[in-house]
Every structure is written in structure tokens, then in C-alpha cells.
C-alpha positions as CSV (number, residue, x, y, z in Angstrom):
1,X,127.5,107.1,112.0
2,X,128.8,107.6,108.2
3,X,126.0,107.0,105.5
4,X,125.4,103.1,104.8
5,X,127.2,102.1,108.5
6,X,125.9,99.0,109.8
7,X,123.7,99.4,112.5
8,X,123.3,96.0,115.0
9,X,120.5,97.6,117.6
10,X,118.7,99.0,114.7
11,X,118.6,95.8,112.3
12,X,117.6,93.7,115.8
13,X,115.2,96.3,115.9
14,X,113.6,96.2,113.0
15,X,113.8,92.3,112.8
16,X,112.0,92.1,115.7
17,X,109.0,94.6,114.5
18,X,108.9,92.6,111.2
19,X,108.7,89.4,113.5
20,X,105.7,90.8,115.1
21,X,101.8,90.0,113.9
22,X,98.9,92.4,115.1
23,X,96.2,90.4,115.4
24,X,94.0,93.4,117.1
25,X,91.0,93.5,114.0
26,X,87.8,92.1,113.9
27,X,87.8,88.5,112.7
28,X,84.1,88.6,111.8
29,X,83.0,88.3,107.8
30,X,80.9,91.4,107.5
31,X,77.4,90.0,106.2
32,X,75.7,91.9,102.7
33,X,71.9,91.9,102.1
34,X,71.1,93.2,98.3
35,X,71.1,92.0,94.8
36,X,73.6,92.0,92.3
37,X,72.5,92.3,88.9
38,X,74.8,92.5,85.5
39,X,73.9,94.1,82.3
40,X,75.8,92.1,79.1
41,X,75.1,95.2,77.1
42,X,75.7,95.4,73.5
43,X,76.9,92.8,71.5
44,X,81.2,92.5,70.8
45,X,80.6,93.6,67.6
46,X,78.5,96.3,68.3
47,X,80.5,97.6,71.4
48,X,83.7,97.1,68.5
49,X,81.6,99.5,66.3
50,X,81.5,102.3,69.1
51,X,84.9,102.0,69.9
52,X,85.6,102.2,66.6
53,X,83.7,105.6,66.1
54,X,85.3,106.8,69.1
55,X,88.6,106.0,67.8
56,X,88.6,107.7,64.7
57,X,86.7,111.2,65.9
């Protein structure tokens, strides 16, 4: 088969495999215990500040 032939048992083939759902994973939500905690930081003009010290070394 040239390069670009159509090819019926392989298109039927891979409609059918695109066609198909697996449905064999756990359903279950997975449960976290802990804490989440965020820090703000600095201030936007003092974070600006840094990046501006960064920037010009």
C-alpha cells in the first residue's frame, strides 16, 4: 500500500477504538486531611521593588 492509500479495515478500526470508553478506574473522590495555609507576602510594591533589583543586576 503506497504512502497516503486509504485504508477501510484500518479507519473501521480505529473508529471503533475511538468509539470505545474504559471505564475500569476507581470512581471514588480520594479524601485529604491537613491544612492549607497561604502567605500574602510582601506588598506589590515591595515584591515590584525586588523584581526590579533583580532586573537590573
Amino acid at each position: 500500500m503506497s504512502m497516503g492509500a486509504y485504508d477501510e479495515a484500518e479507519h473501521e478500526r480505529r473508529e471503533k477504538q475511538a468509539s470505545t470508553v474504559d471505564a475500569d478506574f476507581d470512581d471514588e473522590r480520594t479524601i485529604y486531611h491537613g491544612q492549607v495555609e497561604y502567605d500574602s507576602g510582601d506588598s506589590t510594591e515591595a515584591l515590584l521593588n525586588q523584581f526590579q533589583k533583580i532586573k537590573s543586576n
